[in-house]
TORFI-687258 format. One record per residue (C-alpha): residue number from 1; x, z negated, y. Coordinates in steps of 0.2 Angstrom, whole numbers, plus 5000, padded with zeros to 4 digits. Layout:
BEGIN
    k     u     w     v
  NUM     X     Z     Y
...
% end
This chain:
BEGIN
    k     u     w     v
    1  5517  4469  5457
    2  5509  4481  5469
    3  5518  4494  5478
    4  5515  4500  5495
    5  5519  4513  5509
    6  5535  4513  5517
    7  5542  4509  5500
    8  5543  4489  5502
    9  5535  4484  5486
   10  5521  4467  5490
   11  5516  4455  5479
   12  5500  4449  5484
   13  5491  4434  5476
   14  5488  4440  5458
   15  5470  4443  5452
   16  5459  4428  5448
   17  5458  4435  5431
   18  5477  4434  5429
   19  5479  4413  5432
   20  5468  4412  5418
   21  5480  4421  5408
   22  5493  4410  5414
   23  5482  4394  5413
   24  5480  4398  5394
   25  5498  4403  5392
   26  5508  4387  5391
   27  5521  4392  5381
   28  5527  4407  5394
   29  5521  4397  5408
   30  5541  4400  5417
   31  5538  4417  5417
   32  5520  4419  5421
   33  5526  4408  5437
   34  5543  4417  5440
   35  5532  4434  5440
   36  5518  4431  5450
   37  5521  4418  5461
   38  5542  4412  5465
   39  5538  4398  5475
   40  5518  4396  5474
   41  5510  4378  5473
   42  5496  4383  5458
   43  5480  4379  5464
   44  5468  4371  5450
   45  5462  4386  5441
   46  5448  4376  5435
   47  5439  4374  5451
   48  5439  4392  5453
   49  5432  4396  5436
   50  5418  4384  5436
   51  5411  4393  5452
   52  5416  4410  5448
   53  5400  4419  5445
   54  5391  4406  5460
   55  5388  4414  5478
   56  5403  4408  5488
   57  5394  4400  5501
   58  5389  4386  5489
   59  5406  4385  5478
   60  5418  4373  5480
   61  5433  4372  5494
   62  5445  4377  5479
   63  5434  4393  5476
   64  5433  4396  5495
   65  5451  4392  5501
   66  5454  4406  5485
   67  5446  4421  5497
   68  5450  4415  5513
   69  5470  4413  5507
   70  5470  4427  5498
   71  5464  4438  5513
   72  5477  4433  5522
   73  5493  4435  5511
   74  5487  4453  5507
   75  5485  4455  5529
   76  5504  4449  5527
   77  5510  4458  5516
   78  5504  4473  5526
   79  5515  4470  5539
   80  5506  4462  5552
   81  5508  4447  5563
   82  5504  4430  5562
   83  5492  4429  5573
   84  5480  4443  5567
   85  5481  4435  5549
   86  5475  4420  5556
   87  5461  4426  5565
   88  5458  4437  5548
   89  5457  4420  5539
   90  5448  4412  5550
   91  5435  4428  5550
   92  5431  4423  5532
   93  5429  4405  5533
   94  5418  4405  5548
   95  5403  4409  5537
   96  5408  4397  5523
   97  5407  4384  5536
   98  5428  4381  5532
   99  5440  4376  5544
  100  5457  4384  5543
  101  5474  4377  5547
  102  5487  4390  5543
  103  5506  4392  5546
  104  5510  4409  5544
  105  5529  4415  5542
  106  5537  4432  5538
  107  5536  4428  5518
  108  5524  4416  5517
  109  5506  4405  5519
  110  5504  4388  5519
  111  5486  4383  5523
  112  5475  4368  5524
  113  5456  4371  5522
  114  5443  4359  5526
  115  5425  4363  5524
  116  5419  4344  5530
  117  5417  4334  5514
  118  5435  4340  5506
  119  5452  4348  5510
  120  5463  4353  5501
  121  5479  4364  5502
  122  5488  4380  5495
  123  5505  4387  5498
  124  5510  4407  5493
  125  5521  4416  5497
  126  5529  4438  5496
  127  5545  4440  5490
  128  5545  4455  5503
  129  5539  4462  5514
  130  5534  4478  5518
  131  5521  4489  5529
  132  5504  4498  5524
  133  5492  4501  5539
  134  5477  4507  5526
  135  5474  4490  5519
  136  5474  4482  5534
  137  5460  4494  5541
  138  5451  4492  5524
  139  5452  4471  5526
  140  5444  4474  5543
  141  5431  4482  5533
  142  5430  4471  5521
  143  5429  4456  5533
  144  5412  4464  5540
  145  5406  4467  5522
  146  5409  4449  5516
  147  5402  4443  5535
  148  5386  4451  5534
  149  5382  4449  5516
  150  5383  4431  5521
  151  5371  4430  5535
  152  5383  4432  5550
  153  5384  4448  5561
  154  5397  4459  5559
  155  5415  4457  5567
  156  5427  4470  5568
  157  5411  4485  5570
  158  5396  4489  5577
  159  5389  4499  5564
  160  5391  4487  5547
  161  5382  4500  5537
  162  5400  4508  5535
  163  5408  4493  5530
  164  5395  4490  5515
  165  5397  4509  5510
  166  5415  4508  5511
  167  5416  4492  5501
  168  5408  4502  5487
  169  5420  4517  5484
  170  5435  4506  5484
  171  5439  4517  5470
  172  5440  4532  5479
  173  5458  4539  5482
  174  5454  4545  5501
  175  5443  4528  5508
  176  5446  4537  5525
  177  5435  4553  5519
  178  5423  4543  5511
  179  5422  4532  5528
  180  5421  4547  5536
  181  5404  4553  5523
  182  5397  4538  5526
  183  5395  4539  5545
  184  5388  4558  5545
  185  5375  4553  5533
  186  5371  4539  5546
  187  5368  4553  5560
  188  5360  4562  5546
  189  5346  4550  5543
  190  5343  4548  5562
  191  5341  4565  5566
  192  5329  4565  5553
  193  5321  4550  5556
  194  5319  4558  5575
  195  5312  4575  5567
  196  5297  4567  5557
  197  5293  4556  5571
  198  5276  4555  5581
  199  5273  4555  5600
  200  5270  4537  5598
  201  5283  4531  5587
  202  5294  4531  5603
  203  5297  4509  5603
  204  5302  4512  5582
  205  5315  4523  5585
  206  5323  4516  5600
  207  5323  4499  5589
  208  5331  4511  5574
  209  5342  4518  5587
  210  5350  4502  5593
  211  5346  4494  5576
  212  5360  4508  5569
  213  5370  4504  5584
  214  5372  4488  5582
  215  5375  4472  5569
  216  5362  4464  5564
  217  5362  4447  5554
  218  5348  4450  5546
  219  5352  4464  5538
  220  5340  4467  5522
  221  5353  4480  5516
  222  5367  4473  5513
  223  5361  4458  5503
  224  5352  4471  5490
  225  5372  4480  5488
  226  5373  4461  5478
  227  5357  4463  5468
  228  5358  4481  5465
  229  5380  4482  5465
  230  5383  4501  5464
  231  5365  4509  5466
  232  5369  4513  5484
  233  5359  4529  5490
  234  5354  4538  5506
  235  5334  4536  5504
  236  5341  4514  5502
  237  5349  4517  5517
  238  5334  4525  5527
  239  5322  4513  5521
  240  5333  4498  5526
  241  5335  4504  5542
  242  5319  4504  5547
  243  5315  4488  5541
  244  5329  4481  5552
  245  5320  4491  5567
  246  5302  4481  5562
  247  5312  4465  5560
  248  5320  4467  5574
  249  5304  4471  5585
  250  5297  4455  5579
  251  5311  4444  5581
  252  5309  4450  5601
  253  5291  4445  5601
  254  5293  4429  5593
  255  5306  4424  5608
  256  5300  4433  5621
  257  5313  4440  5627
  258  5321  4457  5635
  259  5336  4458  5627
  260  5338  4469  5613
  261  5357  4470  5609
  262  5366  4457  5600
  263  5378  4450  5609
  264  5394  4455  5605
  265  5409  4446  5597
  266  5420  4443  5610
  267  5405  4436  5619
  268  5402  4424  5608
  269  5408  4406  5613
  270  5419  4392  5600
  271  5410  4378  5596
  272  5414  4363  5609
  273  5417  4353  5595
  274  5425  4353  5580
  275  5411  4345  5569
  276  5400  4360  5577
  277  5409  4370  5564
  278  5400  4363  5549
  279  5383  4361  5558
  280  5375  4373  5546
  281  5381  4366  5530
  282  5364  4357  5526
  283  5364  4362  5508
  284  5360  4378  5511
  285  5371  4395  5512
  286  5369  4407  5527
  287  5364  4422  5517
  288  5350  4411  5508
  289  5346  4403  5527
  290  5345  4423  5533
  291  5335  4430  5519
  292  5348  4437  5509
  293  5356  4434  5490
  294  5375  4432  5497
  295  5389  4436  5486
  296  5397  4429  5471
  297  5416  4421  5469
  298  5419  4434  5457
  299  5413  4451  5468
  300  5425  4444  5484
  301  5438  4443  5471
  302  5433  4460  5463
  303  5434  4470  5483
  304  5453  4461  5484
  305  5457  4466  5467
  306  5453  4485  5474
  307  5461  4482  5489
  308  5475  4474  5481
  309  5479  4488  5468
  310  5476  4505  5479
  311  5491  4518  5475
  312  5500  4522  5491
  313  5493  4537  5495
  314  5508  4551  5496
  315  5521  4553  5486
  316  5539  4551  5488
  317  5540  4569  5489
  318  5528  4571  5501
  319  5534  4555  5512
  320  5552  4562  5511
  321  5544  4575  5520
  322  5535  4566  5533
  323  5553  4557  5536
  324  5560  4573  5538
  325  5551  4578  5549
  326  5550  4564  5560
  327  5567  4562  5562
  328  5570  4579  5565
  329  5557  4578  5580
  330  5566  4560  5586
  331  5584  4570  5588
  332  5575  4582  5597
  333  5566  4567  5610
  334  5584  4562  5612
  335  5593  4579  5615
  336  5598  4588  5600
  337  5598  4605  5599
  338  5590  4616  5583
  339  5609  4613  5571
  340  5606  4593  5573
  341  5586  4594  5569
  342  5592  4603  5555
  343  5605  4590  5548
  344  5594  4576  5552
  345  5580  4585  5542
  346  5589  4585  5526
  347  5598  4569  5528
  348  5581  4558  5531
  349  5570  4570  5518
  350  5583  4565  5506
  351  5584  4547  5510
  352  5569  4541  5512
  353  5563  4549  5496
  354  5576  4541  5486
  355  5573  4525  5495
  356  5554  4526  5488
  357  5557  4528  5473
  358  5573  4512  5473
  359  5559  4501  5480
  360  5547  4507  5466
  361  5560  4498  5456
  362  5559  4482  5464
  363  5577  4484  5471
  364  5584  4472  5485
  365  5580  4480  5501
  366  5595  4478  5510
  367  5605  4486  5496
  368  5594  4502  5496
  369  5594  4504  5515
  370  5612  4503  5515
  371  5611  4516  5501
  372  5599  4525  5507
  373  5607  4528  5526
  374  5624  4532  5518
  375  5615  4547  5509
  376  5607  4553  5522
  377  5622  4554  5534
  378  5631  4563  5520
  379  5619  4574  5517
  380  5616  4577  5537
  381  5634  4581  5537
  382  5638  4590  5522
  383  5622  4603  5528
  384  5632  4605  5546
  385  5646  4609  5537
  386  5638  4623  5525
  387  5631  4631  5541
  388  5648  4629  5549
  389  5655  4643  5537
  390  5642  4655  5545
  391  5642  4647  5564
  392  5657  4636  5566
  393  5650  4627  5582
  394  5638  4619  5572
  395  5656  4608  5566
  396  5655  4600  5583
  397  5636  4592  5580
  398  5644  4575  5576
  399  5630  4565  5582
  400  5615  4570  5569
  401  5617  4559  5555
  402  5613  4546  5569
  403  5594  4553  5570
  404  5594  4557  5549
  405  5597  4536  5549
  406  5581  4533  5560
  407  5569  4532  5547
  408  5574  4516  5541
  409  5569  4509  5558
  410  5557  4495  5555
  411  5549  4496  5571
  412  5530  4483  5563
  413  5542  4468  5561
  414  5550  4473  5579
  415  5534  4473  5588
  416  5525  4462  5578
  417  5537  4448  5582
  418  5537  4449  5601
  419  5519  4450  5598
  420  5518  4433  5588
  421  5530  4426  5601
  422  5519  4431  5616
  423  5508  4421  5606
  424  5518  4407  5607
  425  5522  4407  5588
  426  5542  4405  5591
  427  5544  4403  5570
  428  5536  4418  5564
  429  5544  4429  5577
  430  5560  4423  5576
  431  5560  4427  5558
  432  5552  4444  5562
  433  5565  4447  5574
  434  5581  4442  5561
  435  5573  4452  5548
  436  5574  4466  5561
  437  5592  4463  5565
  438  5598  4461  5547
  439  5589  4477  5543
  440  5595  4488  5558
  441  5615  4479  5555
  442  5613  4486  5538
  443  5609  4503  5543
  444  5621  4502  5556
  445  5636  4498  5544
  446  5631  4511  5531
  447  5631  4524  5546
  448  5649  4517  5550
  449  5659  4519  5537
  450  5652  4536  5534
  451  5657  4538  5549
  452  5674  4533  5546
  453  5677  4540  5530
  454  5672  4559  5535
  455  5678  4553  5554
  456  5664  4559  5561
  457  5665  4556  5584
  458  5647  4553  5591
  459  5649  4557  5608
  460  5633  4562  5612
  461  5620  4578  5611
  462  5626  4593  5623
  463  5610  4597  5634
  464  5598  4612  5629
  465  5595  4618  5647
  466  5578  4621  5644
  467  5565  4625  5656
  468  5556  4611  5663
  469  5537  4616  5658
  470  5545  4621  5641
  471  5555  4606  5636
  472  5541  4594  5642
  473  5529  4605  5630
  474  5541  4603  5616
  475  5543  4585  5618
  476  5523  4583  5619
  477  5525  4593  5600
  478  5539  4583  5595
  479  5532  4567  5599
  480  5516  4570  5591
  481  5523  4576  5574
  482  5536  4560  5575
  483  5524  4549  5576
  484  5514  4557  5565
  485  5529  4557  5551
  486  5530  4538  5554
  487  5511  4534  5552
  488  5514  4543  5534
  489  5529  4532  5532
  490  5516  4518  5537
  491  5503  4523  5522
  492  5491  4528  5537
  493  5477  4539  5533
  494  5478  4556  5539
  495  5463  4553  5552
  496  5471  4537  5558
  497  5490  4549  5558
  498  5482  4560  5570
  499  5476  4548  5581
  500  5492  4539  5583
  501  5501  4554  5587
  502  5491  4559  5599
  503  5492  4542  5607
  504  5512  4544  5604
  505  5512  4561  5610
  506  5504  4556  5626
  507  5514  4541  5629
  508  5532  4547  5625
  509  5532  4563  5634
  510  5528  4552  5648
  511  5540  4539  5645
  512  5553  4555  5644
  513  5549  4562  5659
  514  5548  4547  5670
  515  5567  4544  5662
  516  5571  4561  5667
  517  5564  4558  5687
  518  5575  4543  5688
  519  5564  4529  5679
  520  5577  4516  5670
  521  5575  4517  5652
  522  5570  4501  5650
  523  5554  4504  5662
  524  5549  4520  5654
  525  5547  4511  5639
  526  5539  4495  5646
  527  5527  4510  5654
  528  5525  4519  5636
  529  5523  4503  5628
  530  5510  4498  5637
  531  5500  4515  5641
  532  5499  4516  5622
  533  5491  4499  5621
  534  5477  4504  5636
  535  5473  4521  5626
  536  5472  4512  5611
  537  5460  4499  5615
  538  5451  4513  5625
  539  5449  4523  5607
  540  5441  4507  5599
  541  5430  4504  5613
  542  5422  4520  5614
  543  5420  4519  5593
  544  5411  4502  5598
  545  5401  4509  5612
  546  5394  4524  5603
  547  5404  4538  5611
  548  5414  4540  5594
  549  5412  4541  5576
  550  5412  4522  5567
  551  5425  4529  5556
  552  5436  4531  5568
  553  5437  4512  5571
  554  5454  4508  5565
  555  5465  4493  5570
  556  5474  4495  5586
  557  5490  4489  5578
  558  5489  4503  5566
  559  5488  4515  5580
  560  5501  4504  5593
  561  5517  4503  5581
  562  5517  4519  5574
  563  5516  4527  5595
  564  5531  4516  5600
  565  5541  4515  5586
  566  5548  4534  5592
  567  5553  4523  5606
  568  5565  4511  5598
  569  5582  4514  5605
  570  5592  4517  5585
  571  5605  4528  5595
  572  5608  4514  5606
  573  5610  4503  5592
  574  5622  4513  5580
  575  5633  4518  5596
  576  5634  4500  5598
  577  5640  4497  5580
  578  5652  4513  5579
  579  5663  4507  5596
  580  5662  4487  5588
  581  5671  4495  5574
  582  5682  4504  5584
  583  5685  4488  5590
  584  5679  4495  5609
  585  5671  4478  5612
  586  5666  4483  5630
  587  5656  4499  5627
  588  5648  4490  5611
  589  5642  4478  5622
  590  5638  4489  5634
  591  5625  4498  5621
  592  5620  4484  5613
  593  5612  4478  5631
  594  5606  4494  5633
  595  5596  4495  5617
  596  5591  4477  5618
  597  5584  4478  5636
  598  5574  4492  5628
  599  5569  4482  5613
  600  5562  4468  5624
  601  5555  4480  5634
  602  5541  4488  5621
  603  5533  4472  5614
  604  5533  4466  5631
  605  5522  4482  5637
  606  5509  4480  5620
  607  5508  4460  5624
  608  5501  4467  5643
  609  5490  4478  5636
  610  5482  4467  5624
  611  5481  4452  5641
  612  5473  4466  5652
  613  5459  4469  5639
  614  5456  4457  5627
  615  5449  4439  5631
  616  5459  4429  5619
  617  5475  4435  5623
  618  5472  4431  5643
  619  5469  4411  5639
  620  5477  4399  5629
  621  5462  4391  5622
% end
């Protein structure tokens, strides 16, 4: 069992070592099976072994389909959509010459792989699912490692040399920092490479220049990370770079031609046929084809062991805090005043710390968000009512523990499933989109009866009457350290948080005051929505391009969700449930459109965004 940020524990596909284990364990064989895998169809173990110390690219498909499977379920048990597990999966069999049919649900993976000459099947499954934006930027990373150690050019980007760095110091607690480290020593060893250069080493360096700038298939480097595994050094990296540079130089004069740049990856055609997919496969691998030494069965297995097993990296303590915070700043978006950012600070700090450490237990997720929202309106409202007996007006706040119960909001499953659906996967959204609904009824209910038990009246905040340049200000704040709270919650590095709430800051202070000039709600955040998508595809391009550090190339889903989740309508939602059990049908159903117009609203804006700038969202092909 793993645990993971926002407290959903995963269970992942269990370390190679571990089917041994279970292979050799007959007589507890029911409990090795109920433990790891609850409804898994076991794969041959023997296959796997007898190519486990064999570069991948000449194992068997049972080896193979092991990675390329496994890379997925531990994208979905990150959170993500269907789609971009697929097109992780298929990242990784491309340069094992594998073709990959997947069906991809909320739970589970049932994939057929083929690599020509057999096929064969596995089916795995979570049994939950969660959230945890760091290792779905560190799969992008490791997607570019396994790539380019196998004789392909990078995918996800430009400069691979991060990637290979990376991939060694999985260890490391902070992977962001060391990211970071990595790419300063890259400028480093440029801007010494330019300082001991001659007048006439002008064509070297711009071939290092574009050489650093760029992936490269060829890359001498990253196959010696396989000979040499942890002997990974500043003077390795200087001297392969300018051997890339004299390789790339001659590879230009051999084919005569101007252009220097690889093309880039969403350049680069499908085959036109399906039997074009295996044209390679002529008994040799791609990294042996390229020059290069390729990687074992075992070291891919080892990087998703790492991946696998990385602590969340703050505490409940400290994620309680990060809740608290963000709730604090959503009742503020919404119209509370100082008293209600105070309740709903205690109320969320308190329950999404308990709710970490429930999950850390393994406990059923619906039970402890019922828990855990009932605590946090009680504790909302019992810390009103201490402050009443110095201030009695801050009795009359009956609408905090609404925003103490937002942090339970699971905003990746919401967007993620209009996401799969504009993607015309109808069976993984739907799920999405019921696991959403189940989870928000849950909070609901819980926020409900407390309601009724301490008869608690949310009618709504009273306005501030703030000046206009001051409360646009503030809401640009309280935006950014919302979103910022929730990317914690998320298990977001801190770089990656402060990214996203910028993006969020930006975006939601504009859906607000659009709102506030007479924009319906449900435009403003169709506008949000899709402004955040633009500025985040703008941030990976200019990481691409050059303009920005490579470390700063994080997924765009982990910088999306976090910036629009602030804009899910959870007020809308609970007032919907409070006059249902009232029995006020009219004005539950009256909130209830409300909120889901808004609901339909934001994947709908992300969906745009992704068809205005990205290729394979703008056919179906």
């Amino acid at each position: 069992m793993d645990t993971v940020s926002e407290s959903q524990h995963q269970q992942g596909e269990p370390p190679i070592q571990g089917h041994a284990d279970i292979r050799n364990s007959h007589e507890h064989g029911a409990i090795a099976v109920q433990h790891f895998h609850t409804h898994s169809i076991p794969l041959d173990m023997e296959d796997i072994e007898r190519d486990w110390d064999k570069p991948i690219a000449e194992a068997g498909i049972a080896a193979k389909a092991s990675v390329i499977v496994r890379v997925g379920l531990l994208d979905l048990s990150a959170g993500t959509g269907s789609f971009r597990v697929r097109e992780m999966m298929h990242r990784i069999a491309y340069p094992l010459g594998v073709h990959v049919r997947a069906d991809v649900n909320l739970t589970d993976i049932e994939a057929a792989c083929t690599d020509g000459k057999d096929r064969i099947t596995e089916v795995i499954d979570l049994p939950s699912t969660g959230v945890n934006t760091e290792r779905i930027w560190l799969l992008e990373h490791f997607a570019d490692w396994f790539s380019v150690n196998l004789g392909e050019e990078s995918m996800y980007h430009v400069q691979p040399e991060v990637s290979q760095g990376l991939m060694q110091h999985l260890d490391a607690k902070d992977a962001s920092q060391v990211s970071a480290d990595l790419s300063k020593q890259l400028r480093e060893e440029k801007r010494e490479e330019r300082a001991a250069s001659r007048p006439g080493q002008d064509a070297v360096l711009d071939a290092l220049e574009e050489a650093s700038r760029h992936s490269d298939p060829g890359d001498p480097r990253a196959h010696q990370l396989h000979v040499h595994e942890d002997d990974w050094s500043q003077s390795a990296m200087t001297q392969s770079l300018a051997a890339r540079a004299a390789d790339e130089q001659a590879r230009e004069a051999e084919q005569e031609t101007p252009q220097r740049r690889k093309p880039k990856l969403s350049d680069r055609k499908p085959p036109k046929e399906y039997a074009e997919h295996f044209d390679h496969l002529d008994g040799t691998s791609a990294a042996q084809r390229n020059g290069g030494h390729g990687i074992t069965v075992r070291q891919a297995h080892h990087r998703l062991d790492m991946i696998e097993h990385r602590k969340p990296l703050y505490s409940p303590a400290f994620a309680g805090l990060a809740s608290a915070i963000a709730c604090a700043s959503f009742v503020f978006l919404l119209g509370g005043g100082p008293y209600d950012m105070i309740g709903a600070f205690f109320g969320a700090g308190l329950g999404h710390w308990l709710r970490r450490r429930l999950f850390k237990h393994h406990l059923n997720q619906f039970f402890v968000t019922f828990v855990c929202v009932a605590l946090a309106a009680l504790v909302c409202t019992g810390t009103l009512r201490l402050i009443g007996l110095y201030d009695p007006i801050a009795l009359q706040h009956d609408t905090a523990y609404i925003g103490a119960m937002l942090f339970v909001i699971p905003g990746f499953p919401l967007i993620t499933s209009g996401l799969d659906m504009a993607k015309i996967d109808f069976p993984s959204g739907i799920q999405r989109l019921t696991y959403f609904l189940c989870i928000v009824l849950m909070a609901t209910l819980a926020g409900w009866m407390v309601a009724s038990v301490v008869h608690l009246n949310p009618t709504g905040f009273e306005p501030l009457g703030l000046n206009v340049w001051v409360n646009g200000a503030l809401r640009f704040v309280f935006a950014f350290l919302g979103v910022w709270g929730f990317s914690i919650m998320f298990n977001s590095p801190q770089r990656m948080c402060l990214v996203a709430a910028t993006i969020g800051a930006i975006t939601d202070t504009l859906r607000l005051e659009l709102v506030d000039h007479g924009v319906p709600a449900e435009a403003g955040a169709f506008i949000g929505a899709l402004l955040a998508g633009l500025l985040a595809t703008a941030w990976r391009s200019s990481v691409r391009k050059g303009w920005l550090a490579p470390h700063f190339g994080y997924p765009r889903i982990c910088l999306t969700v976090p910036s629009i989740v602030i804009m899910v309508p959870g007020l809308y939602m609970y007032q919907a449930m409070f006059h249902l059990g009232s029995f006020d049908t009219l004005t539950a159903l009256d909130w209830a459109f409300k909120a889901f117009m808004v609901i339909v609203c934001l994947p709908i804006g992300l969906a745009m965004a992704r068809v205005i700038t990205d290729k394979s969202w703008r056919y179906d092909i």
